[in-house]
N, CA, C and O atoms as CSV, one atom per row, in Angstrom:
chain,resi,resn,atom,element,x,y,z
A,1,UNK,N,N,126.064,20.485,-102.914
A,1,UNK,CA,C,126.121,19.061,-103.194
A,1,UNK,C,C,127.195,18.405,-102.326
A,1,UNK,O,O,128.170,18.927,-101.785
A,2,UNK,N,N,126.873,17.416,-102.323
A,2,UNK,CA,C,127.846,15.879,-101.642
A,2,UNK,C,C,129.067,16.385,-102.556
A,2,UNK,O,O,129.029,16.837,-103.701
A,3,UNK,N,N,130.189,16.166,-101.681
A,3,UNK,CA,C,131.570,15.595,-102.230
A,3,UNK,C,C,132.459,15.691,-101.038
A,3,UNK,O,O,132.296,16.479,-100.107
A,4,UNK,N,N,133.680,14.572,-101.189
A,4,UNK,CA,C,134.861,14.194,-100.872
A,4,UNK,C,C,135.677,16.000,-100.590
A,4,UNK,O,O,135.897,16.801,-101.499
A,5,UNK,N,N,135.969,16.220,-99.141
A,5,UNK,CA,C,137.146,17.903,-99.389
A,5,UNK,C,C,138.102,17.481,-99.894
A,5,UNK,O,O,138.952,18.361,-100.027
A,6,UNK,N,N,138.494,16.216,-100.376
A,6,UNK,CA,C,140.028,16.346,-100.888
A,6,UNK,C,C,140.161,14.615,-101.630
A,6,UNK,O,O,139.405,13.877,-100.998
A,7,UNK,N,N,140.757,14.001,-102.535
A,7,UNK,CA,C,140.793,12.944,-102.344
A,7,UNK,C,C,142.746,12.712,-102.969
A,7,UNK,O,O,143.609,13.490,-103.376
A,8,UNK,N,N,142.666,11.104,-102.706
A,8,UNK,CA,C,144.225,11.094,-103.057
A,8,UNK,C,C,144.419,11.547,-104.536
A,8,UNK,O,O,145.185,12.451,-104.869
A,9,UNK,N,N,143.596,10.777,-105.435
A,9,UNK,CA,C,143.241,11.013,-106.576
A,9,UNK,C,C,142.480,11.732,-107.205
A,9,UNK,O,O,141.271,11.679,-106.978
A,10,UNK,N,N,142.972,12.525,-108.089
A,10,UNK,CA,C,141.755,13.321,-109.189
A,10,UNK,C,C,140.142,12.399,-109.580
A,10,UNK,O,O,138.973,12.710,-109.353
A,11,UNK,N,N,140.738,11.215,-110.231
A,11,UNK,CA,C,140.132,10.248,-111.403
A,11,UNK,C,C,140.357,8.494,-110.643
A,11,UNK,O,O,141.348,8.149,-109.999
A,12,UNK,N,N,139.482,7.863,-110.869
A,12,UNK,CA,C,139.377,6.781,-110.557
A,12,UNK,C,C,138.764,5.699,-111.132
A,12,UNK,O,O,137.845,5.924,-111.920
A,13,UNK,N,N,139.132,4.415,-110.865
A,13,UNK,CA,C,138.430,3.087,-112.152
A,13,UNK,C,C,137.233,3.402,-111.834
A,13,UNK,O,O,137.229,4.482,-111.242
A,14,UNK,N,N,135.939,2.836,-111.985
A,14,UNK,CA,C,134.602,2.710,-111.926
A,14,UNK,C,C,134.740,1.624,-111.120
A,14,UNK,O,O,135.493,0.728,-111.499
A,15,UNK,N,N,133.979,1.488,-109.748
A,15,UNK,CA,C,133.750,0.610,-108.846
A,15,UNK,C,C,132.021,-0.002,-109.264
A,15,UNK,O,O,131.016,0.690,-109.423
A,16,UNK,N,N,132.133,-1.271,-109.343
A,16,UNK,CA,C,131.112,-2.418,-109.677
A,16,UNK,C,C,130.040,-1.802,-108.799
A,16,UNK,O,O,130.189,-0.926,-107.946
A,17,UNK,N,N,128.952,-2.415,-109.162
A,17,UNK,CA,C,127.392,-2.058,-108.230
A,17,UNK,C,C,126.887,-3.347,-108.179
A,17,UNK,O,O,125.801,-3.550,-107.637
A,18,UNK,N,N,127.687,-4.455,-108.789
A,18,UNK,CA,C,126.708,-5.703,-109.005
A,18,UNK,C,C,127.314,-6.543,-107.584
A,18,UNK,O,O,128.277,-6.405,-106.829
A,19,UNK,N,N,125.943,-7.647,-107.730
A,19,UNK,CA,C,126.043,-8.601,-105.968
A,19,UNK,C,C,125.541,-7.517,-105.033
A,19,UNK,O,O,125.014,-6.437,-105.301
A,20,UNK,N,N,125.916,-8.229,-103.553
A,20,UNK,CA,C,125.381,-7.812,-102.737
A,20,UNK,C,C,126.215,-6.822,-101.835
A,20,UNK,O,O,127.405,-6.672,-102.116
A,21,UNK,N,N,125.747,-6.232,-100.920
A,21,UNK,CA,C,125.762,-5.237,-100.176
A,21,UNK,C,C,127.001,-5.878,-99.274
A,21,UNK,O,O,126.694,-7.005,-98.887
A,22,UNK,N,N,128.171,-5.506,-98.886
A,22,UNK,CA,C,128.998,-6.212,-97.395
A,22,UNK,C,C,128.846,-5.387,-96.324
A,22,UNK,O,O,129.450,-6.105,-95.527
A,23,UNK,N,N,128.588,-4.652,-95.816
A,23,UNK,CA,C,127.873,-3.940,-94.500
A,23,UNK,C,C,126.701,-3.420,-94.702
A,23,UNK,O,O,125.932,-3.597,-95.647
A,24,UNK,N,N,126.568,-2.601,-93.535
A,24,UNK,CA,C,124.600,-1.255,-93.668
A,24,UNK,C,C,124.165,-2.597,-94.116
A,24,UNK,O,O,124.433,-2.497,-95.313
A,25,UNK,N,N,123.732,-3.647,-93.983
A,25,UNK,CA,C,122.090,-4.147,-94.320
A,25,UNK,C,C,121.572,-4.382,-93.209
A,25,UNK,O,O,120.790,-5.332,-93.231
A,26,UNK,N,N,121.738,-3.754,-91.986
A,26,UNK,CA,C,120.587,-4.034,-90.780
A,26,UNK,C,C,120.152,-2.371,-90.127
A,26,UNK,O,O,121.089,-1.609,-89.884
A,27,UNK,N,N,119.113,-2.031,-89.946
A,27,UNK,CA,C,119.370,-0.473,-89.587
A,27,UNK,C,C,120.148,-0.875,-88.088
A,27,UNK,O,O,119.990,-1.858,-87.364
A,28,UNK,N,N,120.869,0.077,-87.979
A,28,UNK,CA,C,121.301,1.091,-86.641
A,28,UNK,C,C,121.155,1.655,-86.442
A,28,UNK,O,O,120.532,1.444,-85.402
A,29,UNK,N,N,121.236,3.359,-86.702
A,29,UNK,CA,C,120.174,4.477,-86.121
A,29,UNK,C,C,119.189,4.570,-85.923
A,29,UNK,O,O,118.752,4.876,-84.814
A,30,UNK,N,N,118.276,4.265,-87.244
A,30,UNK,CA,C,117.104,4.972,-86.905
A,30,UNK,C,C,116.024,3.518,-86.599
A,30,UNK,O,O,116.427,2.381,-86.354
A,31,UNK,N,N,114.649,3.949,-86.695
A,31,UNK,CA,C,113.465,2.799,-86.664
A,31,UNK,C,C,113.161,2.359,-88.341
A,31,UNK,O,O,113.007,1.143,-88.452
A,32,UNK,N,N,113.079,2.918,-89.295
A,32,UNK,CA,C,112.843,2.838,-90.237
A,32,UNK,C,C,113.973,2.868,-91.611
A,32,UNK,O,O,114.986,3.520,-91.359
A,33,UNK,N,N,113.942,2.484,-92.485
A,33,UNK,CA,C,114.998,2.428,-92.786
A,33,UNK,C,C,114.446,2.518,-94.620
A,33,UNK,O,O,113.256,2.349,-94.887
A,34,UNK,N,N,115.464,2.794,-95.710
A,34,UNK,CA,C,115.119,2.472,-97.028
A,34,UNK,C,C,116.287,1.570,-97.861
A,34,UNK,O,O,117.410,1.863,-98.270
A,35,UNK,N,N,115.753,0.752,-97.895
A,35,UNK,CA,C,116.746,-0.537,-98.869
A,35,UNK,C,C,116.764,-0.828,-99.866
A,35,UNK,O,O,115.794,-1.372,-100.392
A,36,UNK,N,N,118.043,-0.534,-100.592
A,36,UNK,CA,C,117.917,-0.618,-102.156
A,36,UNK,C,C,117.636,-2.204,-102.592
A,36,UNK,O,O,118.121,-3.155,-101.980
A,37,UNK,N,N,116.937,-2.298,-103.531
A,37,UNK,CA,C,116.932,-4.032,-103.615
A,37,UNK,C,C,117.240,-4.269,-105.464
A,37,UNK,O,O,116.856,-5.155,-106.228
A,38,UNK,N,N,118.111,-3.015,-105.692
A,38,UNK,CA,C,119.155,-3.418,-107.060
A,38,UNK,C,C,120.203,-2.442,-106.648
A,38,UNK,O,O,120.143,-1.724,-105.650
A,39,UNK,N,N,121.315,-2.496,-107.650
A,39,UNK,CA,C,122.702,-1.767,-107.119
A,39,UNK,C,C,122.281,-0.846,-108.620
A,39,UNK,O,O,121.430,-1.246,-109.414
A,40,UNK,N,N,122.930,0.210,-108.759
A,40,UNK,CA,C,123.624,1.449,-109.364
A,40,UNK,C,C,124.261,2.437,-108.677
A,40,UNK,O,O,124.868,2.204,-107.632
A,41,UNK,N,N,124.186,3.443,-109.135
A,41,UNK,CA,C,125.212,4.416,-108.730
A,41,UNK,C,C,124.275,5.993,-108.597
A,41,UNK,O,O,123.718,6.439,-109.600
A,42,UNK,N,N,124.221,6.512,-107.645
A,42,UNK,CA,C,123.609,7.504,-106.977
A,42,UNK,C,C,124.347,8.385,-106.792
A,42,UNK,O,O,125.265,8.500,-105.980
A,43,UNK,N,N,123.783,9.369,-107.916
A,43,UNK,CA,C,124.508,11.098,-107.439
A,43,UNK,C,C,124.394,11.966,-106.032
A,43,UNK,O,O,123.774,11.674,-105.010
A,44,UNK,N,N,125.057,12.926,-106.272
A,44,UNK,CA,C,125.095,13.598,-104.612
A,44,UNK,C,C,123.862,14.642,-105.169
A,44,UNK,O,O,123.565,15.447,-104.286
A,45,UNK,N,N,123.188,14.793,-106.245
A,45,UNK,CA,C,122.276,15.262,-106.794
A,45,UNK,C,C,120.750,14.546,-106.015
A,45,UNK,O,O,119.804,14.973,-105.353
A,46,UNK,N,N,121.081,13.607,-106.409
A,46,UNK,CA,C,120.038,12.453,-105.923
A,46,UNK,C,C,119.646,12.669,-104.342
A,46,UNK,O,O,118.565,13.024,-103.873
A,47,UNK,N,N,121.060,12.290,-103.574
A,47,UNK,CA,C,120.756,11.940,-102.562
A,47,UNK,C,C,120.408,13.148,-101.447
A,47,UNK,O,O,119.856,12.955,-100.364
A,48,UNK,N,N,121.013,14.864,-102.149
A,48,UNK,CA,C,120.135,16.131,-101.813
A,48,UNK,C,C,118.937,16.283,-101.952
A,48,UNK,O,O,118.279,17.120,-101.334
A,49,UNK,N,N,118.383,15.289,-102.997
A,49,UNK,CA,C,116.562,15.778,-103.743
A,49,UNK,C,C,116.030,14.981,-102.404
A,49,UNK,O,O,115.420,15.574,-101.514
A,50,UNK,N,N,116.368,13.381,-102.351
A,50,UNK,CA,C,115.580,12.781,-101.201
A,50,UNK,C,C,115.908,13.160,-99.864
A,50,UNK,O,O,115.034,12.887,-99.042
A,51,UNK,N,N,117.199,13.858,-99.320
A,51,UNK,CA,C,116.914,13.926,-98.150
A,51,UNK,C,C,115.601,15.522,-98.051
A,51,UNK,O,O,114.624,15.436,-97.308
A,52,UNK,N,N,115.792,16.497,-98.702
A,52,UNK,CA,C,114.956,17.383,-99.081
A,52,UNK,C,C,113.266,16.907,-98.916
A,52,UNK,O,O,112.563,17.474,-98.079
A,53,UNK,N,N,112.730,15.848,-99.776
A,53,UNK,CA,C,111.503,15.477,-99.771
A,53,UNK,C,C,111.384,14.782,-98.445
A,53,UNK,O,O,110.261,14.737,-97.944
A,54,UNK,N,N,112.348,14.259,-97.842
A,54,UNK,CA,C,111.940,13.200,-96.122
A,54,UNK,C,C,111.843,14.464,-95.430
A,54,UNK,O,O,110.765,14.793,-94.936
A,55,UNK,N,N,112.708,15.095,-95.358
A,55,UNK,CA,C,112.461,16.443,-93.832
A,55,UNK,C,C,111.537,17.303,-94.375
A,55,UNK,O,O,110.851,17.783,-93.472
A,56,UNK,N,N,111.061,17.911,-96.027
A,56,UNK,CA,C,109.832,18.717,-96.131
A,56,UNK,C,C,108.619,17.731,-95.667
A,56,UNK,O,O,107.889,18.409,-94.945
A,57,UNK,N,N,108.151,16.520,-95.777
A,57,UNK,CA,C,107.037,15.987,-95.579
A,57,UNK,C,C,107.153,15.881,-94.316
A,57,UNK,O,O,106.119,16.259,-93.766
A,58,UNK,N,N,108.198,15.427,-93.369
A,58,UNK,CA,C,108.424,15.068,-91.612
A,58,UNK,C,C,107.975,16.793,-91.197
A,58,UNK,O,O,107.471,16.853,-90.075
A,59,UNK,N,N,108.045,17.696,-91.675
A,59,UNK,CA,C,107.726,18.951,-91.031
A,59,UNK,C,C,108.902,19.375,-90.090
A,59,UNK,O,O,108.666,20.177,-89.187
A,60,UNK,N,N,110.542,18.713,-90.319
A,60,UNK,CA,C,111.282,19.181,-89.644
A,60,UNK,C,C,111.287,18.367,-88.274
A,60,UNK,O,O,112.124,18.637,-87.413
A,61,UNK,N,N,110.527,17.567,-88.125
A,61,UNK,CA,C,110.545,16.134,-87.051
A,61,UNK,C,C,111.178,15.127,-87.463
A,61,UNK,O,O,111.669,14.974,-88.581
A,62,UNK,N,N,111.192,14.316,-86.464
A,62,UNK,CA,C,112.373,13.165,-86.171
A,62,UNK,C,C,113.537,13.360,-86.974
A,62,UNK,O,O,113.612,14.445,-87.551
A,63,UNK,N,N,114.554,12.452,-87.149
A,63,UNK,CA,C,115.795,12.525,-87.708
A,63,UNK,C,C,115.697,12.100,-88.510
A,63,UNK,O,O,114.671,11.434,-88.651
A,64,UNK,N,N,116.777,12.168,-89.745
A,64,UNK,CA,C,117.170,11.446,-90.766
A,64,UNK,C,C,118.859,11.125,-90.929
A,64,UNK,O,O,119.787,11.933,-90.972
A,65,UNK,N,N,118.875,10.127,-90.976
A,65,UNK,CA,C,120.536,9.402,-90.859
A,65,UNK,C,C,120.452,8.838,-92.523
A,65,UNK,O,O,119.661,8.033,-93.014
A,66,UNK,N,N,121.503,9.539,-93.116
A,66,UNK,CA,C,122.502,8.786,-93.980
A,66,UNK,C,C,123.296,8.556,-94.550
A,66,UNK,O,O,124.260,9.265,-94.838
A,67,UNK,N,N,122.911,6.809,-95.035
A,67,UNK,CA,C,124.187,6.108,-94.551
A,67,UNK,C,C,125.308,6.317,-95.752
A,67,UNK,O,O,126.495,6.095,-95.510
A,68,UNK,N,N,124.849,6.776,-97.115
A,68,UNK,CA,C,125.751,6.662,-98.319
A,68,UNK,C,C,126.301,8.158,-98.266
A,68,UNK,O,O,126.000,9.087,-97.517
A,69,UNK,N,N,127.312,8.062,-99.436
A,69,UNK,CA,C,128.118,9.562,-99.308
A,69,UNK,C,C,128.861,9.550,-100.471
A,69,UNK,O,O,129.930,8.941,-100.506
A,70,UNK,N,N,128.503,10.047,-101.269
A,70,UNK,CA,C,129.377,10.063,-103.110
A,70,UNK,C,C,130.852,10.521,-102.529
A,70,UNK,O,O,131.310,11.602,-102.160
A,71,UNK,N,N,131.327,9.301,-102.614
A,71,UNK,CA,C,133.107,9.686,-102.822
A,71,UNK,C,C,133.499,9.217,-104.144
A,71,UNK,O,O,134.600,9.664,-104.465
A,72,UNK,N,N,132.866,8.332,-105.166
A,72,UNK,CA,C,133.262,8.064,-106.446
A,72,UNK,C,C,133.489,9.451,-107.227
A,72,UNK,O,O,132.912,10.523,-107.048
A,73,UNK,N,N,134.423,9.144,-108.077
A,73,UNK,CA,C,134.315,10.810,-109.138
A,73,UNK,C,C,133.793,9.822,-110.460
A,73,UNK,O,O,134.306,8.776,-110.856
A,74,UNK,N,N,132.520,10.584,-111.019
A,74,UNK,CA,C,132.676,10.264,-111.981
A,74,UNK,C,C,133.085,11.143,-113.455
A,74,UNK,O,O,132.914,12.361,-113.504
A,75,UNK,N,N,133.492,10.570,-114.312
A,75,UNK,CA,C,134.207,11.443,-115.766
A,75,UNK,C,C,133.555,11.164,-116.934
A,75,UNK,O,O,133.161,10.024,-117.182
A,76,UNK,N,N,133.350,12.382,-117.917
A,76,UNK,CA,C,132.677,12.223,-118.673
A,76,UNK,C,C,133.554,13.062,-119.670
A,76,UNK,O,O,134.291,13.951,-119.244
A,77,UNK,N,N,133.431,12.673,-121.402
A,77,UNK,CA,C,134.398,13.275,-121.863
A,77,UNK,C,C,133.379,14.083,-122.829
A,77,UNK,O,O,132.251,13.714,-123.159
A,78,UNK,N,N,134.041,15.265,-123.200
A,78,UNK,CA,C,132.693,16.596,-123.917
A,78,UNK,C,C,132.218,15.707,-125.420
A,78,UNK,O,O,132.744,14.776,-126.029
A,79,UNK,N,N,130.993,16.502,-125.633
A,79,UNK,CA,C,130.345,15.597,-126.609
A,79,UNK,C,C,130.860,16.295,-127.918
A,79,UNK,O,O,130.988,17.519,-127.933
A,80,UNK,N,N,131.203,15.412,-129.185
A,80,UNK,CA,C,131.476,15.232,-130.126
A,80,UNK,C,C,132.908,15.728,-130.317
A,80,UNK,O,O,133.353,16.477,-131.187
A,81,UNK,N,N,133.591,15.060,-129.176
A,81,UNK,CA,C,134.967,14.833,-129.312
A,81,UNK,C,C,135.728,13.277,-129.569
A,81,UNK,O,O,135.288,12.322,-128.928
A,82,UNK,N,N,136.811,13.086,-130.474
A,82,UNK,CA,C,136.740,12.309,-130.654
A,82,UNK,C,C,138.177,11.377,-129.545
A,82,UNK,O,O,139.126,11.885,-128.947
A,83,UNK,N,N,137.729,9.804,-129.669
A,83,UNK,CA,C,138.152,9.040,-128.749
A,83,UNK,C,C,139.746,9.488,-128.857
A,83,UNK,O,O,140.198,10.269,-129.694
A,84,UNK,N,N,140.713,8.611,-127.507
A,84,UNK,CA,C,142.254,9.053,-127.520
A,84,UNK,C,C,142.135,10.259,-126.272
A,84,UNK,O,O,141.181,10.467,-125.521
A,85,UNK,N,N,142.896,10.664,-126.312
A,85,UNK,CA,C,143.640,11.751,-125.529
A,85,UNK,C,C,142.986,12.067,-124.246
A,85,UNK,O,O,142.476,13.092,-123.796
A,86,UNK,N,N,143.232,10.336,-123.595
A,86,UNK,CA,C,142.971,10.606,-122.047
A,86,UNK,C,C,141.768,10.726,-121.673
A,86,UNK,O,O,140.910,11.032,-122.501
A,87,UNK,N,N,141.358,10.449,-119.963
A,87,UNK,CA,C,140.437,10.399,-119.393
A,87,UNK,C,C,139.492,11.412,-119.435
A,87,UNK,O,O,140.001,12.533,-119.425
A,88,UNK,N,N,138.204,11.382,-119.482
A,88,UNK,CA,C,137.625,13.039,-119.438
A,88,UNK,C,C,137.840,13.506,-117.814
A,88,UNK,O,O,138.495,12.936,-116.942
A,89,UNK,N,N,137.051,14.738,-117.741
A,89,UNK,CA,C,136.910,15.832,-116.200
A,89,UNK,C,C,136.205,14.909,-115.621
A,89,UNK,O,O,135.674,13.929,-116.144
A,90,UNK,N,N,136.206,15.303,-114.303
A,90,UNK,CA,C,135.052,14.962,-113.568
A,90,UNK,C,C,134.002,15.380,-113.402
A,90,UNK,O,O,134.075,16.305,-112.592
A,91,UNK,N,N,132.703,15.159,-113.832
A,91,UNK,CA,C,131.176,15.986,-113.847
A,91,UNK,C,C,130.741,15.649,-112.471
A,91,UNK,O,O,130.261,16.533,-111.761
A,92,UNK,N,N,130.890,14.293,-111.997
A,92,UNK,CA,C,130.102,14.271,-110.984
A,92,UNK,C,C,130.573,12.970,-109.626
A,92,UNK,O,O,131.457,12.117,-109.708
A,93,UNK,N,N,129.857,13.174,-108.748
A,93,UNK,CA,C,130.588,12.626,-107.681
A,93,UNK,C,C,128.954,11.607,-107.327
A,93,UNK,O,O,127.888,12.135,-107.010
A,94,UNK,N,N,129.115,10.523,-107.447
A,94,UNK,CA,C,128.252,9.324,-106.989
A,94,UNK,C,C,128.395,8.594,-105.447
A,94,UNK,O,O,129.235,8.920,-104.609
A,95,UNK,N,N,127.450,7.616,-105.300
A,95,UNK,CA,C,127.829,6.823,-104.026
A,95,UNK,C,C,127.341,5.613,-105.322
A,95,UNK,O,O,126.653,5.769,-106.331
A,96,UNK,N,N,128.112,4.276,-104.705
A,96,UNK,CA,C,128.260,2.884,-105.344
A,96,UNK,C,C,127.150,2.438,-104.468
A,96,UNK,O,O,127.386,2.320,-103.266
A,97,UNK,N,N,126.181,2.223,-104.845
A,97,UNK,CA,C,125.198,1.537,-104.083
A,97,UNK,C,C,124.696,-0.192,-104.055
A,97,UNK,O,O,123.815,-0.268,-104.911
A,98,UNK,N,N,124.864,-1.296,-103.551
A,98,UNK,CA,C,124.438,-2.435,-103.885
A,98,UNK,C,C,123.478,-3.169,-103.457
A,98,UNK,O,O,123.141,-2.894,-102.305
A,99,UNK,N,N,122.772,-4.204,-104.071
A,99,UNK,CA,C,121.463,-4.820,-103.186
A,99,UNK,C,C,121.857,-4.730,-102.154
A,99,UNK,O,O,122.975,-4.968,-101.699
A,100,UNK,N,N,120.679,-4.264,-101.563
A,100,UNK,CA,C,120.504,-4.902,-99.770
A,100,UNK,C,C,121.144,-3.752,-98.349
A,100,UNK,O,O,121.120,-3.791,-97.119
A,101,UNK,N,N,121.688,-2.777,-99.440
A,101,UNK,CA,C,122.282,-1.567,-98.724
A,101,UNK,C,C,121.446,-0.749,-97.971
A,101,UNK,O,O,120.653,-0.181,-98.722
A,102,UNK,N,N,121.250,-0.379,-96.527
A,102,UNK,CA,C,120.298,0.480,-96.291
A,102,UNK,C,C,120.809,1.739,-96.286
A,102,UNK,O,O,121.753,1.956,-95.527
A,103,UNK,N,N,120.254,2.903,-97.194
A,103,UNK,CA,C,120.987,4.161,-97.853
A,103,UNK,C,C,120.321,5.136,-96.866
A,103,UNK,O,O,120.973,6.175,-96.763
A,104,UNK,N,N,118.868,5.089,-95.879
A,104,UNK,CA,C,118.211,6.274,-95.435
A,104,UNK,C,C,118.089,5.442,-94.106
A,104,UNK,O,O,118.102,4.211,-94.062
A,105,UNK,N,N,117.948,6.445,-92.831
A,105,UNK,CA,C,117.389,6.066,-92.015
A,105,UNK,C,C,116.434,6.759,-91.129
A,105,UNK,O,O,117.128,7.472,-90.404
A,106,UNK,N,N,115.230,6.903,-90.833
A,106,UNK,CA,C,114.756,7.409,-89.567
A,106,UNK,C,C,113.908,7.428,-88.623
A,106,UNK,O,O,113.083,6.521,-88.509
A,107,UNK,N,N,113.969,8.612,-87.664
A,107,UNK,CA,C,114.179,7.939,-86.204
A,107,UNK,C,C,112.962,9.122,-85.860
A,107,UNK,O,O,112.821,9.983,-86.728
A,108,UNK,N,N,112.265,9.187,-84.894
A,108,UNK,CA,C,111.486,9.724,-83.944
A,108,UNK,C,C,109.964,10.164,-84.675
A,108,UNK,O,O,109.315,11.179,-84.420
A,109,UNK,N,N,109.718,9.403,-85.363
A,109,UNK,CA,C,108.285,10.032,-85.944
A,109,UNK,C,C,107.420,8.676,-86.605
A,109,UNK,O,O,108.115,7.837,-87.177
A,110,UNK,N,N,106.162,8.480,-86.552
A,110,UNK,CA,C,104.884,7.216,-86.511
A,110,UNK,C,C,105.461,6.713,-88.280
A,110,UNK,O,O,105.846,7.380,-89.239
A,111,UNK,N,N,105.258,5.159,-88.044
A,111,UNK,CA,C,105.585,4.438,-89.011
A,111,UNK,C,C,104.855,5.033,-90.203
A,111,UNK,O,O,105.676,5.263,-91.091
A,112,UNK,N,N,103.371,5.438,-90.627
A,112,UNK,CA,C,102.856,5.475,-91.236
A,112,UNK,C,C,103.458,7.373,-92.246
A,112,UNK,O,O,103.255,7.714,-93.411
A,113,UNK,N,N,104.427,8.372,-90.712
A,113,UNK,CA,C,104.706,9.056,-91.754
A,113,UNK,C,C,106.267,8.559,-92.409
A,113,UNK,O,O,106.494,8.560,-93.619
A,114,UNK,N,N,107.096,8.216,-91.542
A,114,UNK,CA,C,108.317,7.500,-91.545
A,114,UNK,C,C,108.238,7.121,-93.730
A,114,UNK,O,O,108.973,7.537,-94.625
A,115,UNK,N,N,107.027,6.212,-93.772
A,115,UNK,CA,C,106.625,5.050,-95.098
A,115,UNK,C,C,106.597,6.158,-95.734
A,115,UNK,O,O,107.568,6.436,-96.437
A,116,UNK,N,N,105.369,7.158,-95.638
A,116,UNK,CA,C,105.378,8.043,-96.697
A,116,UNK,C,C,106.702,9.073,-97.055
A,116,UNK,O,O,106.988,9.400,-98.206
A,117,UNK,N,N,107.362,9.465,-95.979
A,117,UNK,CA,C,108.467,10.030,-96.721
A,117,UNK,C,C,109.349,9.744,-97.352
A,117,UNK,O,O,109.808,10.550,-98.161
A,118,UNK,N,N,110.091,7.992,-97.121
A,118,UNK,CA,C,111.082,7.412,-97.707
A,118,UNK,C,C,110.291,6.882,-99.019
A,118,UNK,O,O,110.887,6.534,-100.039
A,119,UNK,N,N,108.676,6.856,-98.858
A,119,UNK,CA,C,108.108,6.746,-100.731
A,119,UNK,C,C,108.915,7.694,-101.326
A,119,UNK,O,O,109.809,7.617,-102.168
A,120,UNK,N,N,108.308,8.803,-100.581
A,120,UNK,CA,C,108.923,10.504,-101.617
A,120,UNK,C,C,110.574,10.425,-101.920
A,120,UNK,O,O,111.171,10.795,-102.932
A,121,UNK,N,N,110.908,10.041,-101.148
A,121,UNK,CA,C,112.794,9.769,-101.129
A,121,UNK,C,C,112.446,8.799,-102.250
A,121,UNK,O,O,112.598,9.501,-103.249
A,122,UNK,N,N,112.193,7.990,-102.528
A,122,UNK,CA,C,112.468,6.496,-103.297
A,122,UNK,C,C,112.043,6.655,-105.028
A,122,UNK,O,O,112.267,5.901,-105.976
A,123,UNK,N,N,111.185,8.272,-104.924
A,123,UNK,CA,C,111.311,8.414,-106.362
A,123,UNK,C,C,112.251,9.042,-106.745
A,123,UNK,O,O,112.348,9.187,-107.963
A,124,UNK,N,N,113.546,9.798,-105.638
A,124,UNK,CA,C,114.514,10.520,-106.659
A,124,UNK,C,C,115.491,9.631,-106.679
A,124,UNK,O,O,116.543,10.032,-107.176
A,125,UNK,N,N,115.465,8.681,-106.339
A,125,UNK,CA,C,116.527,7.818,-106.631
A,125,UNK,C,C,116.879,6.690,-107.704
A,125,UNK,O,O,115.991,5.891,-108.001
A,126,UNK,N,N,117.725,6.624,-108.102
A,126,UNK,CA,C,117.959,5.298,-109.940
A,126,UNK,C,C,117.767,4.201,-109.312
A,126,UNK,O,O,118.222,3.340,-110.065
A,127,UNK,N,N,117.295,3.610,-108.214
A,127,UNK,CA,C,117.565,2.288,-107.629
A,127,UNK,C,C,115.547,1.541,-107.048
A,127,UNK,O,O,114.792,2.071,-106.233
A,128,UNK,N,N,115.426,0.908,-107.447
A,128,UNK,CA,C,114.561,0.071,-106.799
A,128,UNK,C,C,114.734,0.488,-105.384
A,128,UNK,O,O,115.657,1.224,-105.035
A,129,UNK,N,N,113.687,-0.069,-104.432
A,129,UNK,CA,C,113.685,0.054,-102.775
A,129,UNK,C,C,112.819,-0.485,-102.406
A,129,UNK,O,O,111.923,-0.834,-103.175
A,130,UNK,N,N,112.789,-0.772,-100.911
A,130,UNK,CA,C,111.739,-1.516,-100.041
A,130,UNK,C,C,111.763,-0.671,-98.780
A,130,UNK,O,O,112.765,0.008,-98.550
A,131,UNK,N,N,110.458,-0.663,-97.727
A,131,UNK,CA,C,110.480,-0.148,-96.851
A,131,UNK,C,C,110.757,-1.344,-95.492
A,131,UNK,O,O,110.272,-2.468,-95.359
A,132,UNK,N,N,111.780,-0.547,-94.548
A,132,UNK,CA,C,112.305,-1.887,-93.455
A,132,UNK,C,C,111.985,-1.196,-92.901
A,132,UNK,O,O,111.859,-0.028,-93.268
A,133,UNK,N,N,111.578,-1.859,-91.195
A,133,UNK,CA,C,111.603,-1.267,-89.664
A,133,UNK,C,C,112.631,-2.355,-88.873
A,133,UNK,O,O,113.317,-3.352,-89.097
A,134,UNK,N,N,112.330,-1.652,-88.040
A,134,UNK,CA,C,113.339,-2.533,-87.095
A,134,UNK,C,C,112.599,-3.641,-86.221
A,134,UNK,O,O,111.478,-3.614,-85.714
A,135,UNK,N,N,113.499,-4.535,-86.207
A,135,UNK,CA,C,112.799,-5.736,-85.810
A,135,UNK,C,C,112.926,-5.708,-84.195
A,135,UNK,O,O,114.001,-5.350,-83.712
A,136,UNK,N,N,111.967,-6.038,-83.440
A,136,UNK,CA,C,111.830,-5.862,-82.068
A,136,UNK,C,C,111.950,-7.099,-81.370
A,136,UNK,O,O,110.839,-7.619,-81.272
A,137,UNK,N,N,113.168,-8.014,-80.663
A,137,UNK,CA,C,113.111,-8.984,-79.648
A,137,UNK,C,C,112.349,-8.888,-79.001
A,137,UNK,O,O,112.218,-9.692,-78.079
């Protein structure tokens, strides 16, 4: 799985998912691209299952660029313990995702398989999506 080799901190506030995206909303790498069009929060669970389903359906062709990377920790405290005594562990490590973010990208293979793999990507993920290409001057 995704994670941070080291961070300053153990534990951290919860960073917002709501509004919009402030960078990544235009592709750069690749031709194709997948855009979240609601915000939550995406495990490094998640974002192993979809890159997995884009390169099994590509057959190991063209690239895949991406752009998110769980550095959030998230904490969860054990069940049927009661409230007080501090933050729980960390279970899991997320990326903060917001509208309009482009999270996948790729590059060297026909639009029509490009669509179908970022479908397959777009069901392991908690977030709504749309399919982008790149716009050609």
């Amino acid at each position: 799985m995704l994670m941070p080799k080291r961070t300053k901190y153990r534990k951290s506030h919860r960073r917002s998912y709501e509004g919009h995206s402030k960078g990544n909303t235009e592709l750069h790498f690749g031709d194709y691209g997948l855009m979240a069009t609601e915000g939550n929060y995406i495990s490094s669970r998640q974002i192993e299952a979809a890159r997995i389903a884009m390169t099994r359906y590509m057959k190991r062709g063209g690239k895949v660029f991406i752009n998110i990377f769980p550095d959030q920790p998230l904490t969860k405290k054990p069940l049927e313990t009661r409230q007080g005594k501090g933050k729980g562990n960390v279970e899991d490590w997320v990326a903060v995702v917001k509208e309009g973010k482009i999270m996948f990208e790729i590059s060297g293979v026909e639009e029509a398989i490009a669509r179908e793999a970022l479908r397959l990507a777009s069901h392991k993920l908690a977030v709504k999506t749309k399919f982008v290409k790149k716009e050609v001057n």
